[in-house]
PDBQT receptor file of N, H, CA, C and O in Angstrom, charges set to zero:
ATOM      1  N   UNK A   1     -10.631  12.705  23.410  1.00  0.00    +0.000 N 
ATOM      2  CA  UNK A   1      -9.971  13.369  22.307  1.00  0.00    +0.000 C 
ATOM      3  C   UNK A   1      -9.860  14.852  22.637  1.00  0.00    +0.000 C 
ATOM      4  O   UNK A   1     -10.904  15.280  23.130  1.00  0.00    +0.000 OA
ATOM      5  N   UNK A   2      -8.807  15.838  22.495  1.00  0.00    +0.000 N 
ATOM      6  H   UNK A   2      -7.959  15.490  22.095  1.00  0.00    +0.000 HD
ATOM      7  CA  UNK A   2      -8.458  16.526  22.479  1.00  0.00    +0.000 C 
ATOM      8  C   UNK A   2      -8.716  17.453  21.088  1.00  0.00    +0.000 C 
ATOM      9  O   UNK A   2      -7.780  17.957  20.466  1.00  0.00    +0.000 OA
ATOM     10  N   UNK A   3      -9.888  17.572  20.769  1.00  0.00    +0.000 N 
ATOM     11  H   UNK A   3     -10.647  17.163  21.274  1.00  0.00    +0.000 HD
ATOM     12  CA  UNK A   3      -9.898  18.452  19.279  1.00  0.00    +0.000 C 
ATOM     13  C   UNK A   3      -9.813  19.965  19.300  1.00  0.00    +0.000 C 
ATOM     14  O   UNK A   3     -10.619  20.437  20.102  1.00  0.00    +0.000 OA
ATOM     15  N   UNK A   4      -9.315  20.581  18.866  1.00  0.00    +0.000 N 
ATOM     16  H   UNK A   4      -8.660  20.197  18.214  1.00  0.00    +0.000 HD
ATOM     17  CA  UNK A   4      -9.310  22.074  18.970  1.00  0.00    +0.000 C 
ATOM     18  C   UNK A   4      -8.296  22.335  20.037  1.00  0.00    +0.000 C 
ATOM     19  O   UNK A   4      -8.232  23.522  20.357  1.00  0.00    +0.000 OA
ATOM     20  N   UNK A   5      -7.574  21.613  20.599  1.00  0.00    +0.000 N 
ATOM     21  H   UNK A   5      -7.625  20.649  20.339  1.00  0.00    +0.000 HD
ATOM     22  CA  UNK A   5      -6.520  22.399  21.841  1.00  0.00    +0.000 C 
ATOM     23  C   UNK A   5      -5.073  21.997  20.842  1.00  0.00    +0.000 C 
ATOM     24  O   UNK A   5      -4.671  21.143  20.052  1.00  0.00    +0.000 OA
ATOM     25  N   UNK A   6      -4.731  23.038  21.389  1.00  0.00    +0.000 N 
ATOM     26  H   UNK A   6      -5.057  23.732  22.031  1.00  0.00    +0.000 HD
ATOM     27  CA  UNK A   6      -2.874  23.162  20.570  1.00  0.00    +0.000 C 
ATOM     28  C   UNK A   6      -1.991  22.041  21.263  1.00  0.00    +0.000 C 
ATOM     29  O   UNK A   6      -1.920  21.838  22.475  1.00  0.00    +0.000 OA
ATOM     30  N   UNK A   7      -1.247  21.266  20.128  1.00  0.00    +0.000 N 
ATOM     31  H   UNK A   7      -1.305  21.431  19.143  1.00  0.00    +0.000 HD
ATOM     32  CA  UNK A   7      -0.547  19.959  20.789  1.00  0.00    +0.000 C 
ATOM     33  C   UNK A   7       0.628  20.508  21.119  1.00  0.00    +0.000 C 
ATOM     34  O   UNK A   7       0.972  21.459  20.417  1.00  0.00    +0.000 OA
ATOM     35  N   UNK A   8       1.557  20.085  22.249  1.00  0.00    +0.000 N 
ATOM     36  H   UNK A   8       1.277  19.312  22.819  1.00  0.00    +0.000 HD
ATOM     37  CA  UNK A   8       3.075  20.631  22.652  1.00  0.00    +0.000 C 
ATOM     38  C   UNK A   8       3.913  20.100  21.971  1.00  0.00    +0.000 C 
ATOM     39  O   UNK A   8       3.979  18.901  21.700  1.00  0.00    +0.000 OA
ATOM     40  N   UNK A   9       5.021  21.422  21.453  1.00  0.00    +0.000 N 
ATOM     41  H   UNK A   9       4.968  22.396  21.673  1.00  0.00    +0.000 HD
ATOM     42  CA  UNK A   9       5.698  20.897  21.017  1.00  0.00    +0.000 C 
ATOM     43  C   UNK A   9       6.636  19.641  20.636  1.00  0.00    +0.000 C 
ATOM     44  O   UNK A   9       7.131  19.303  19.560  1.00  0.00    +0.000 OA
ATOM     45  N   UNK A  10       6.684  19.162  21.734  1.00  0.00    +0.000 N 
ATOM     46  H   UNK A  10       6.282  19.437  22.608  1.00  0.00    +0.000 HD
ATOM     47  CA  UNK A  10       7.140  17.801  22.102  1.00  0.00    +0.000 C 
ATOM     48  C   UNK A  10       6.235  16.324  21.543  1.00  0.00    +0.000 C 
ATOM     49  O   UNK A  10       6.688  15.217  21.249  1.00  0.00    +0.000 OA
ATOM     50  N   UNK A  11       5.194  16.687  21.542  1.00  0.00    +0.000 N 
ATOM     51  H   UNK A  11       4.826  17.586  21.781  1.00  0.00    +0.000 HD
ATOM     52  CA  UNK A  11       3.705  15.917  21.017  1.00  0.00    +0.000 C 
ATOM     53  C   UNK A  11       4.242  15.763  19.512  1.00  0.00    +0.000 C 
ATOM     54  O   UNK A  11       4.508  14.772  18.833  1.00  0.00    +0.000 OA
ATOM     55  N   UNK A  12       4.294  17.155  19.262  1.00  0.00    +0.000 N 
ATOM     56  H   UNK A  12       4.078  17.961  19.814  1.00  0.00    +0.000 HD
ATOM     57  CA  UNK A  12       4.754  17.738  17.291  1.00  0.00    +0.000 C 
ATOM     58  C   UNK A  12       5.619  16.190  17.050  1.00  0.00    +0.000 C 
ATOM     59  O   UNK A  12       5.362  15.229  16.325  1.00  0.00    +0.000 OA
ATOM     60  N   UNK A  13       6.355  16.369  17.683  1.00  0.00    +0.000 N 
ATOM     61  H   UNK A  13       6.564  17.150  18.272  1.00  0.00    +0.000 HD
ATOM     62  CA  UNK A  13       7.731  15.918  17.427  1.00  0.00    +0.000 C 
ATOM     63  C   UNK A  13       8.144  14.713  17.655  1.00  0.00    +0.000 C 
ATOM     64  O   UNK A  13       9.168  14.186  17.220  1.00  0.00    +0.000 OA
ATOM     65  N   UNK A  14       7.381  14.292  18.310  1.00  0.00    +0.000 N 
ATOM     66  H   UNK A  14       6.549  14.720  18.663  1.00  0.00    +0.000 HD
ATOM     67  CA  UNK A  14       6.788  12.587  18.116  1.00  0.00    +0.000 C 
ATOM     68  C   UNK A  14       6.367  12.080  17.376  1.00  0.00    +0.000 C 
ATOM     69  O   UNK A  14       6.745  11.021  16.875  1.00  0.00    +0.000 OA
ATOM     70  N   UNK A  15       5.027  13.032  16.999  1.00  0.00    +0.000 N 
ATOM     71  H   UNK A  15       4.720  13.892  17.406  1.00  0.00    +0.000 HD
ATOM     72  CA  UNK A  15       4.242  12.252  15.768  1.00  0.00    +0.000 C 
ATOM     73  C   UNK A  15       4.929  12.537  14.545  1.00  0.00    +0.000 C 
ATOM     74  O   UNK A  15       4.373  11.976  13.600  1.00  0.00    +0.000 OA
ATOM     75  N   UNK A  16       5.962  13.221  14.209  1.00  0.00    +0.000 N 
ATOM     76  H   UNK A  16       6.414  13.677  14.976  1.00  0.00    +0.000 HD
ATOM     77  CA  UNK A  16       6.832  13.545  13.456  1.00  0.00    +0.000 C 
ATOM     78  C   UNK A  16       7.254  12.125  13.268  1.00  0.00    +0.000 C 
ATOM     79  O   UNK A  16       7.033  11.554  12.201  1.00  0.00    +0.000 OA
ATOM     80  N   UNK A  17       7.974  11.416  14.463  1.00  0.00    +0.000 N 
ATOM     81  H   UNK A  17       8.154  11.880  15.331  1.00  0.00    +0.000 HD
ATOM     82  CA  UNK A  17       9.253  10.314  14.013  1.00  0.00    +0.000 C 
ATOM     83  C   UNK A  17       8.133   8.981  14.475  1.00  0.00    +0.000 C 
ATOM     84  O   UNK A  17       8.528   7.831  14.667  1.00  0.00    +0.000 OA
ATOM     85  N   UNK A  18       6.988   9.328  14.572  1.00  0.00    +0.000 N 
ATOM     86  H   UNK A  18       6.667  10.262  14.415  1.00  0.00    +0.000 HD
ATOM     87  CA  UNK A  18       6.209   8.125  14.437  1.00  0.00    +0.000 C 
ATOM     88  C   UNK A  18       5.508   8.223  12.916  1.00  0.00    +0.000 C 
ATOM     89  O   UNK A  18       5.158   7.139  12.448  1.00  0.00    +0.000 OA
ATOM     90  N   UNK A  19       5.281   9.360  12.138  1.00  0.00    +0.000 N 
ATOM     91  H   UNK A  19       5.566  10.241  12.518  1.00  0.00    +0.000 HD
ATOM     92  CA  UNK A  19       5.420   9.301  10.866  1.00  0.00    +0.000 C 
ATOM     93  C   UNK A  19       5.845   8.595   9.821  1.00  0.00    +0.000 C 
ATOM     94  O   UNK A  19       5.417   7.825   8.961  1.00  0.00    +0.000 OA
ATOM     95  N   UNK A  20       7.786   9.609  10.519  1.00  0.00    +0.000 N 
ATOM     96  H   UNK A  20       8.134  10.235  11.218  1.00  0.00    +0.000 HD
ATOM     97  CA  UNK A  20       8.873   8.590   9.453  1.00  0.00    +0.000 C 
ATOM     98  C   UNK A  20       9.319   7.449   9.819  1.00  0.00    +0.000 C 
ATOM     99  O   UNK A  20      10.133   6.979   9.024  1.00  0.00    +0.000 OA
ATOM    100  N   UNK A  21       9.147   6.964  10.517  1.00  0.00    +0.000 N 
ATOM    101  H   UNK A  21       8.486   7.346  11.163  1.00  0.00    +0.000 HD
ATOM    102  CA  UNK A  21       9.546   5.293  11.342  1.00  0.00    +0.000 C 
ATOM    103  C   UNK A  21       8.871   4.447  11.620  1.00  0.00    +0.000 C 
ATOM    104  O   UNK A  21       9.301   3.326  11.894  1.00  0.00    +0.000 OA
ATOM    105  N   UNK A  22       7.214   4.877  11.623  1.00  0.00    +0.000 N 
ATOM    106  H   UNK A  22       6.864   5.788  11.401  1.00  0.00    +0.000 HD
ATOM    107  CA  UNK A  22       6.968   3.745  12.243  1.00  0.00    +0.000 C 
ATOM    108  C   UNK A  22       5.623   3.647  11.326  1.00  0.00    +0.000 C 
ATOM    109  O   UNK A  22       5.204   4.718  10.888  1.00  0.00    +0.000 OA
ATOM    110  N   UNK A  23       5.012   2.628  11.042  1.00  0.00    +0.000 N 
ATOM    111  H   UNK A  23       5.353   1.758  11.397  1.00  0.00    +0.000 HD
ATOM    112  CA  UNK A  23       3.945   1.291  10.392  1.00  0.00    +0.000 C 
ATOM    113  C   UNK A  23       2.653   1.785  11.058  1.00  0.00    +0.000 C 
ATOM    114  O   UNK A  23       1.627   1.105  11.050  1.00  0.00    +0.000 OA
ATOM    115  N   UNK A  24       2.753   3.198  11.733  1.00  0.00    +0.000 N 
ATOM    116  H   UNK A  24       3.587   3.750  11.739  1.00  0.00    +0.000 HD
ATOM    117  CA  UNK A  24       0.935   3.207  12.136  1.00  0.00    +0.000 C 
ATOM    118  C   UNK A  24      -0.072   4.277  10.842  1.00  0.00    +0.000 C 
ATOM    119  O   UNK A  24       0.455   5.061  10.052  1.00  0.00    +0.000 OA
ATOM    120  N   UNK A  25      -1.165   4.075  10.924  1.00  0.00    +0.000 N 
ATOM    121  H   UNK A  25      -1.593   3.437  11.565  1.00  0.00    +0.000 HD
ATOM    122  CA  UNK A  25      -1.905   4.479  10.464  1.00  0.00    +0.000 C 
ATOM    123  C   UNK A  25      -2.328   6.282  11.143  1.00  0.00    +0.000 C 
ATOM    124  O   UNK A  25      -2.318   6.510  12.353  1.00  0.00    +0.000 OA
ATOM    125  N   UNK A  26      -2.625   7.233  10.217  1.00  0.00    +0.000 N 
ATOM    126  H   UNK A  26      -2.633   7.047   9.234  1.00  0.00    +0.000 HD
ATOM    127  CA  UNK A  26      -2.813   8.393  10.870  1.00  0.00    +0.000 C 
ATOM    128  C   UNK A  26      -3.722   8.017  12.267  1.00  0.00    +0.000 C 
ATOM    129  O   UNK A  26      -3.458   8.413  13.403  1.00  0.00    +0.000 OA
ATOM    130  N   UNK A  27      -4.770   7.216  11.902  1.00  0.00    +0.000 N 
ATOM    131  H   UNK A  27      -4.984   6.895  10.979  1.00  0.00    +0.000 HD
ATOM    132  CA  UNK A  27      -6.069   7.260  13.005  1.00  0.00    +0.000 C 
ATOM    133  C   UNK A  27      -5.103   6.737  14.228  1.00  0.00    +0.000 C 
ATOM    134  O   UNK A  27      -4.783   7.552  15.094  1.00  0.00    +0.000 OA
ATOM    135  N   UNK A  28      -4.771   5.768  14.279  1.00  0.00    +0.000 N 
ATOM    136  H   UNK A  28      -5.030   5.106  13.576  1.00  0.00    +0.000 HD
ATOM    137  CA  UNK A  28      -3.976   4.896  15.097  1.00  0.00    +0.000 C 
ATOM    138  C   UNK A  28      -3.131   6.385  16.033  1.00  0.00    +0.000 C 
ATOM    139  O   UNK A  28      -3.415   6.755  17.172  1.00  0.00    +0.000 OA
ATOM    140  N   UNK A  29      -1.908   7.087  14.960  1.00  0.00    +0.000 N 
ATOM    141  H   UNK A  29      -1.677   6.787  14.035  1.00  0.00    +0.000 HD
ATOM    142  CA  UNK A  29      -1.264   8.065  15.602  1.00  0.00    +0.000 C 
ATOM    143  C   UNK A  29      -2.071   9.109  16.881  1.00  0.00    +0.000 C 
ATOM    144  O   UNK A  29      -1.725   9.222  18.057  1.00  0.00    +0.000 OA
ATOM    145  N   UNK A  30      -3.393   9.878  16.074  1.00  0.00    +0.000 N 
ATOM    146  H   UNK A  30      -3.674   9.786  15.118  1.00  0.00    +0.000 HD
ATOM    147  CA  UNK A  30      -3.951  10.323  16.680  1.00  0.00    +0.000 C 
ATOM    148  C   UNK A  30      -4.496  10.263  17.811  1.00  0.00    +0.000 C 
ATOM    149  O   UNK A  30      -4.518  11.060  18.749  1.00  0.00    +0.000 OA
ATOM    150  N   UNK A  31      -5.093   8.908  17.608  1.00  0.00    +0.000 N 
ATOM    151  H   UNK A  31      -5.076   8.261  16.846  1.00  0.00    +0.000 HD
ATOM    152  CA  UNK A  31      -5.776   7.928  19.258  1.00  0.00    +0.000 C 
ATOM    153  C   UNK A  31      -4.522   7.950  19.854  1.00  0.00    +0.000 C 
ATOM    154  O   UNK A  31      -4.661   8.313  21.022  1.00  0.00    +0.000 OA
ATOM    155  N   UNK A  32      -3.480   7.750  19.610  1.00  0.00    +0.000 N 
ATOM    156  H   UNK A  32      -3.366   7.455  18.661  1.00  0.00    +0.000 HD
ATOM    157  CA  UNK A  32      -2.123   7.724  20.712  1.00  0.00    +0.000 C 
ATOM    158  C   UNK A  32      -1.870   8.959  21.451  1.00  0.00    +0.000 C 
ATOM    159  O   UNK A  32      -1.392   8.956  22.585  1.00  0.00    +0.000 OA
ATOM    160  N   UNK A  33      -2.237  10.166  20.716  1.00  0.00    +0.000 N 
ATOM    161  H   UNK A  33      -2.625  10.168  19.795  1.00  0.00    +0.000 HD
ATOM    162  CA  UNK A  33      -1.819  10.782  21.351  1.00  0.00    +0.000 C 
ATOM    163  C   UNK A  33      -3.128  12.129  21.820  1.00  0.00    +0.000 C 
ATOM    164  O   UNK A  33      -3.058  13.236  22.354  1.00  0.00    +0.000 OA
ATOM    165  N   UNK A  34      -4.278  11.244  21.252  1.00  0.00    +0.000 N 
ATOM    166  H   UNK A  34      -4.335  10.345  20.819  1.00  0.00    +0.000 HD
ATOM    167  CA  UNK A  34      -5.299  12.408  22.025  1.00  0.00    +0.000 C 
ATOM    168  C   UNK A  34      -5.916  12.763  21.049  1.00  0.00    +0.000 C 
ATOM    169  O   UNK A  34      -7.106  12.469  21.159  1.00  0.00    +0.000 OA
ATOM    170  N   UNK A  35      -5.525  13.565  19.579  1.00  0.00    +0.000 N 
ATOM    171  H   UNK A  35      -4.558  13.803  19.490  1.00  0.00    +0.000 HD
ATOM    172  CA  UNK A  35      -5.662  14.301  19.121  1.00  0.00    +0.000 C 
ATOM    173  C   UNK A  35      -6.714  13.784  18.366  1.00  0.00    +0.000 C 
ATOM    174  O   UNK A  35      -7.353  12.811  18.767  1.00  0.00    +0.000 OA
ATOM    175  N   UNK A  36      -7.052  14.567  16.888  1.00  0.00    +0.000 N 
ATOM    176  H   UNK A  36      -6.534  15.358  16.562  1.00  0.00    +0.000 HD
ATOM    177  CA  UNK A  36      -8.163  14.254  16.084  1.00  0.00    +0.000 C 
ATOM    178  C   UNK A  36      -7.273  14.119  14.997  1.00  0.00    +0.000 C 
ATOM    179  O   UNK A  36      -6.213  14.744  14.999  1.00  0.00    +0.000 OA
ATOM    180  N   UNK A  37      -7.628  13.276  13.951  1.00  0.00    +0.000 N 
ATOM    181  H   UNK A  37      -8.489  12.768  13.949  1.00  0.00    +0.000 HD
ATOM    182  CA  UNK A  37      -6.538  12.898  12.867  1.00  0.00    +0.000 C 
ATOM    183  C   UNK A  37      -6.442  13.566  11.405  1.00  0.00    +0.000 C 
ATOM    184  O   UNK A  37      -6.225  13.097  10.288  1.00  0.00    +0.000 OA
ATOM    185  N   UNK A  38      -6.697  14.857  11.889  1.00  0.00    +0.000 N 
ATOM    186  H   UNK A  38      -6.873  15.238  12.796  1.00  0.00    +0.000 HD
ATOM    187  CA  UNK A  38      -6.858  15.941  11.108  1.00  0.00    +0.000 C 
ATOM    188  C   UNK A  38      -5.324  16.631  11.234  1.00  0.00    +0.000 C 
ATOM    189  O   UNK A  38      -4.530  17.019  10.377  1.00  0.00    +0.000 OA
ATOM    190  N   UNK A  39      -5.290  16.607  12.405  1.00  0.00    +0.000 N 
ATOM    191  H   UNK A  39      -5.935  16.292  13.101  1.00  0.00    +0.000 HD
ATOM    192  CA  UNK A  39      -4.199  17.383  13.061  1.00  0.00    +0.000 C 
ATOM    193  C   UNK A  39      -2.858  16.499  12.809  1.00  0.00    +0.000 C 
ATOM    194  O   UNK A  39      -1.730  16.986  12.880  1.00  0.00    +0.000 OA
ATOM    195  N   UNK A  40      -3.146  15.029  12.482  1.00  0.00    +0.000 N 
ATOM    196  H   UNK A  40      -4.062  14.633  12.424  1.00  0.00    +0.000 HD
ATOM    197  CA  UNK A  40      -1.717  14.439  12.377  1.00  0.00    +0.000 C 
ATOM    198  C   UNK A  40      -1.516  14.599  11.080  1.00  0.00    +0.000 C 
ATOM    199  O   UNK A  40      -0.359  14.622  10.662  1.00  0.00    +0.000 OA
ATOM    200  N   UNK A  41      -2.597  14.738  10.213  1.00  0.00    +0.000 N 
ATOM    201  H   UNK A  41      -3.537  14.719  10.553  1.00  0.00    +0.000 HD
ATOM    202  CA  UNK A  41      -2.700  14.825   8.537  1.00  0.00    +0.000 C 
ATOM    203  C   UNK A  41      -2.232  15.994   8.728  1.00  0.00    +0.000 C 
ATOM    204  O   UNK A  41      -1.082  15.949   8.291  1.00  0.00    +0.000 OA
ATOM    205  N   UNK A  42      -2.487  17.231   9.207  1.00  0.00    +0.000 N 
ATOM    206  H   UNK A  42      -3.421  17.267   9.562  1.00  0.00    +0.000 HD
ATOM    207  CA  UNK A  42      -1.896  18.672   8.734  1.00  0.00    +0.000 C 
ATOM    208  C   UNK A  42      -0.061  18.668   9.299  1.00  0.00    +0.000 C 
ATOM    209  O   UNK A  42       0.974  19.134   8.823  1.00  0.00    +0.000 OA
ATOM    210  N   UNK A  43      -0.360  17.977  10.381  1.00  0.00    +0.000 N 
ATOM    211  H   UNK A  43      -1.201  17.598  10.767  1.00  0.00    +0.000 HD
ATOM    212  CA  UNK A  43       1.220  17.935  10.428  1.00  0.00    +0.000 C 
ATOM    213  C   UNK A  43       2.382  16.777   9.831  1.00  0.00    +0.000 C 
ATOM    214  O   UNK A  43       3.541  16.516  10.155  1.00  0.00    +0.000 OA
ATOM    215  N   UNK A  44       1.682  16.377   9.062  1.00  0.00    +0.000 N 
ATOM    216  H   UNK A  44       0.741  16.589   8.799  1.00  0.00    +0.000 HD
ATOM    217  CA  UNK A  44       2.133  15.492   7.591  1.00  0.00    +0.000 C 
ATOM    218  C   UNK A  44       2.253  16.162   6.542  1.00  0.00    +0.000 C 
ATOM    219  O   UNK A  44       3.309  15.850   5.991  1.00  0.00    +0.000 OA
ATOM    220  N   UNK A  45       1.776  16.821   6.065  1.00  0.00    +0.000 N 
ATOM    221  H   UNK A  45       0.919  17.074   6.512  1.00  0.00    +0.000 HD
ATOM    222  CA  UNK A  45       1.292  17.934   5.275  1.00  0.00    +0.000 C 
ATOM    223  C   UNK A  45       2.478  19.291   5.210  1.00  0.00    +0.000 C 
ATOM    224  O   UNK A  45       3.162  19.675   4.261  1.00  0.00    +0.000 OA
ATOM    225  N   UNK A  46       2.379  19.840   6.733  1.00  0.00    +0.000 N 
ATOM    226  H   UNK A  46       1.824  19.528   7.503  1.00  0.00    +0.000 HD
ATOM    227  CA  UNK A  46       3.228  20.719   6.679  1.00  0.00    +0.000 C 
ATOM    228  C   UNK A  46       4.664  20.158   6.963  1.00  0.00    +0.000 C 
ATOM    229  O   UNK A  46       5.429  20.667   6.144  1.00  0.00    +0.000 OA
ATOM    230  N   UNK A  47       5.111  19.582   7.534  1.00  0.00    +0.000 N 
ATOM    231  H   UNK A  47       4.490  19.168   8.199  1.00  0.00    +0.000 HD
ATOM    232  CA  UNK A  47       6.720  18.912   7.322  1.00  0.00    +0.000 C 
ATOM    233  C   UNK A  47       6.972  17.858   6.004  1.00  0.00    +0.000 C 
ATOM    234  O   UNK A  47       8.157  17.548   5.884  1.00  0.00    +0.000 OA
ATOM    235  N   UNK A  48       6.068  17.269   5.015  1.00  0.00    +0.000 N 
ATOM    236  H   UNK A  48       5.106  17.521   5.112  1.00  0.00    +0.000 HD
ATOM    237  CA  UNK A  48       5.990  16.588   3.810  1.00  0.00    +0.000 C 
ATOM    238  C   UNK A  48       6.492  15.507   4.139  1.00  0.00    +0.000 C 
ATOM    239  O   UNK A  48       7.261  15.095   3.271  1.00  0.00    +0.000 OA
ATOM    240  N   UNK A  49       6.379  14.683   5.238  1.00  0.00    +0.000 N 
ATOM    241  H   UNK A  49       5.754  15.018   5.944  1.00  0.00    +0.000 HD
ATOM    242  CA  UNK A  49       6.541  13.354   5.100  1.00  0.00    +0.000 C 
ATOM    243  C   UNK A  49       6.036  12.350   4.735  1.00  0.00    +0.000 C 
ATOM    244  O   UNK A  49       6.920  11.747   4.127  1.00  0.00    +0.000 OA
ATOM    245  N   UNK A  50       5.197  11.814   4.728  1.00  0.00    +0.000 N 
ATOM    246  H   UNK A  50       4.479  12.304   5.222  1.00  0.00    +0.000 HD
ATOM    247  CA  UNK A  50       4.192  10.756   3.770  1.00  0.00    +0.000 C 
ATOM    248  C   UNK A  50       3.698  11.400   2.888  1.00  0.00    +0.000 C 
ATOM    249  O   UNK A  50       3.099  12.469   2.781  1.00  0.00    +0.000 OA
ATOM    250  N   UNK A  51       4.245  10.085   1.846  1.00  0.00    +0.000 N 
ATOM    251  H   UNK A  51       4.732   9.216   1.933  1.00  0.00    +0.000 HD
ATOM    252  CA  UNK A  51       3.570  10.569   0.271  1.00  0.00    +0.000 C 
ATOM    253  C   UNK A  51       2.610   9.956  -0.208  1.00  0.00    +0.000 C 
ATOM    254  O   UNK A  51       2.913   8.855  -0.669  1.00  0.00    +0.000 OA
ATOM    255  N   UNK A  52       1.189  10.343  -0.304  1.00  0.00    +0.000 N 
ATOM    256  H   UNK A  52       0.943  11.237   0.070  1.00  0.00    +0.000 HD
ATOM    257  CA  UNK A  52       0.259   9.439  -0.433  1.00  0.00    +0.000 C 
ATOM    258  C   UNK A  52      -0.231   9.132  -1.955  1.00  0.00    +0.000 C 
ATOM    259  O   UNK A  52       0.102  10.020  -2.740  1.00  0.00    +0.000 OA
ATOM    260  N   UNK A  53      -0.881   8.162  -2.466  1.00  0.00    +0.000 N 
ATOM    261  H   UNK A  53      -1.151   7.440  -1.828  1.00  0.00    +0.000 HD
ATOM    262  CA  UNK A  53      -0.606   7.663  -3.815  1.00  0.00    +0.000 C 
ATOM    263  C   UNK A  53      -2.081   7.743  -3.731  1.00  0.00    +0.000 C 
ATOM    264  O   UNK A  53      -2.705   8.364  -2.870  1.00  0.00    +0.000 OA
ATOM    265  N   UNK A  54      -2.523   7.130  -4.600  1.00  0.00    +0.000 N 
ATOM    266  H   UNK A  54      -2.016   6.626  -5.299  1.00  0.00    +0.000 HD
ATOM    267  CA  UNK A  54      -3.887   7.071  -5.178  1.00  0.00    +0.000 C 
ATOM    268  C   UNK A  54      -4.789   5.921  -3.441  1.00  0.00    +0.000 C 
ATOM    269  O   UNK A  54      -5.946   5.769  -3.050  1.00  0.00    +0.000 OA
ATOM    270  N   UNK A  55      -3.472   5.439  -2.977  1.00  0.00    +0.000 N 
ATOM    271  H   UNK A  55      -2.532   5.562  -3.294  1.00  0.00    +0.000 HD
ATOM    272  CA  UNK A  55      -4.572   4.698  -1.974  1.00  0.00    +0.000 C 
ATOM    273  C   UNK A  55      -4.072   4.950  -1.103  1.00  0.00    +0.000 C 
ATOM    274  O   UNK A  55      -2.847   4.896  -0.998  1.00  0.00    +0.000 OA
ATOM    275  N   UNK A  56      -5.215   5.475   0.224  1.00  0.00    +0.000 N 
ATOM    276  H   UNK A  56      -6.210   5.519   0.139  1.00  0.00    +0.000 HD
ATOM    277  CA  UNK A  56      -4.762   6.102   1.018  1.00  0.00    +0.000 C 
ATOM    278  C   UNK A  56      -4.271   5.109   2.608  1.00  0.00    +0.000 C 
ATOM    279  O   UNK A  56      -4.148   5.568   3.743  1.00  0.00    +0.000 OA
ATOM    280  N   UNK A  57      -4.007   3.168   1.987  1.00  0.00    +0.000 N 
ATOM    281  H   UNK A  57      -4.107   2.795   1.065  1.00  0.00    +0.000 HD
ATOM    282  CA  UNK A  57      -3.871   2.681   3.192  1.00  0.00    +0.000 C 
ATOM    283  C   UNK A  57      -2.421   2.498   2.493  1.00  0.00    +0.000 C 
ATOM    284  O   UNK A  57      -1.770   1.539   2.909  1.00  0.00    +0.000 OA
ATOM    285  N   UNK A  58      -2.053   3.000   1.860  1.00  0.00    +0.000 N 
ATOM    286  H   UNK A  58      -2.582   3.778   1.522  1.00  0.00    +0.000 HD
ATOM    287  CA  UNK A  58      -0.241   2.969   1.437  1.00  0.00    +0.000 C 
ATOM    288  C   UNK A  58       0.240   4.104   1.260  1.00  0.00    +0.000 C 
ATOM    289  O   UNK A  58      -0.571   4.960   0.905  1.00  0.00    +0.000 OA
ATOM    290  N   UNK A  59       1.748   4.548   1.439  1.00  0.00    +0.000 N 
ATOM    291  H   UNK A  59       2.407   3.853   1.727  1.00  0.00    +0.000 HD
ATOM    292  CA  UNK A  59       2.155   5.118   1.455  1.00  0.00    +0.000 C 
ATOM    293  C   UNK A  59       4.231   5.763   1.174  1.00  0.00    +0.000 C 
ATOM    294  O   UNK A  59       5.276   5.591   0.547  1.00  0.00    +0.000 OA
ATOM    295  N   UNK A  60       4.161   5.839   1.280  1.00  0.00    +0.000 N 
ATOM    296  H   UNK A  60       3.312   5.979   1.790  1.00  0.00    +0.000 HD
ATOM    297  CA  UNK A  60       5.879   5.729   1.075  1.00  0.00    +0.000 C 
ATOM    298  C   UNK A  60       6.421   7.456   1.824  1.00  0.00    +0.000 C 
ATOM    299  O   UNK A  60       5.771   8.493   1.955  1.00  0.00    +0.000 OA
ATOM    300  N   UNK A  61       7.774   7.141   2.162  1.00  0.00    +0.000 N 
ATOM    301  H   UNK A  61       8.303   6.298   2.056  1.00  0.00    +0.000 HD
ATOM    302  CA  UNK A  61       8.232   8.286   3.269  1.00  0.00    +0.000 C 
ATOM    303  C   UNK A  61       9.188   9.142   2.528  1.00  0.00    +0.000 C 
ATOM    304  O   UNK A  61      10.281   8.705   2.168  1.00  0.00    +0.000 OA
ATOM    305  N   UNK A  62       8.794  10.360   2.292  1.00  0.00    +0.000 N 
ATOM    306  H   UNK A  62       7.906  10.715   2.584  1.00  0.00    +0.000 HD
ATOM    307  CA  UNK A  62       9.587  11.573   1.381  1.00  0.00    +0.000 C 
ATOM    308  C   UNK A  62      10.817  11.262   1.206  1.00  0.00    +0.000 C 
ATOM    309  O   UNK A  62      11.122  10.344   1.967  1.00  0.00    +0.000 OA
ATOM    310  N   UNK A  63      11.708  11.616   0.524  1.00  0.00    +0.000 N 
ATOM    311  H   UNK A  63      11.460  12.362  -0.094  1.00  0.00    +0.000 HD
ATOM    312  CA  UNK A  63      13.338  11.374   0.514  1.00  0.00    +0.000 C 
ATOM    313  C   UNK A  63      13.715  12.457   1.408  1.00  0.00    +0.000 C 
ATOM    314  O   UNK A  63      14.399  12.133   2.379  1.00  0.00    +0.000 OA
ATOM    315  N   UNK A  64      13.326  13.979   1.233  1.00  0.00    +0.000 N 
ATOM    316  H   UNK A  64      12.771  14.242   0.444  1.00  0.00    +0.000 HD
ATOM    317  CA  UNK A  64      13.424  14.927   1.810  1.00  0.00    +0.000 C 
ATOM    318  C   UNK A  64      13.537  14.778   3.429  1.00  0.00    +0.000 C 
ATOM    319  O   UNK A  64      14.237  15.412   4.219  1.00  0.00    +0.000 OA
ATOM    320  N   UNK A  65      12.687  13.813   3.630  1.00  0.00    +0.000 N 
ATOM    321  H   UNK A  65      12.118  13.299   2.988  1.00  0.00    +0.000 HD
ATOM    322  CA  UNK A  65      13.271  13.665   5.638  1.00  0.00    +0.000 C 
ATOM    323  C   UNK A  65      14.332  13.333   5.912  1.00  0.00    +0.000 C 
ATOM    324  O   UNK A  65      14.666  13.249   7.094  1.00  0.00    +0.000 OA
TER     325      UNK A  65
């Protein structure tokens, strides 16, 4: 795991359209790509794509994307 090192842009921008497209779980995203799943939550967070409801294994994808 890669915790504390800055992900490349390109990294961003993956987990971006693995966000809005695709059926994985943050943890899942993270293990894919190294990171700690803090970092896929903040970059959920800051572009507002998953909208999380009272349970956090569902979800639904912003209109805004």
């Amino acid at each position: 795991m890669r915790q504390g090192k800055k992900l490349l842009p390109d990294e961003v921008k993956k987990i971006i359209v693995l966000l809005k497209y695709v059926d994985m779980d943050l943890k899942t995203i993270a293990l894919r790509f190294g990171c700690s799943h803090s970092q896929v939550a903040a970059i959920n967070k800051k572009f507002n794509i998953r909208q999380y409801g009272k349970n956090r294994s569902q979800w639904s994808v912003s209109a805004s994307c």
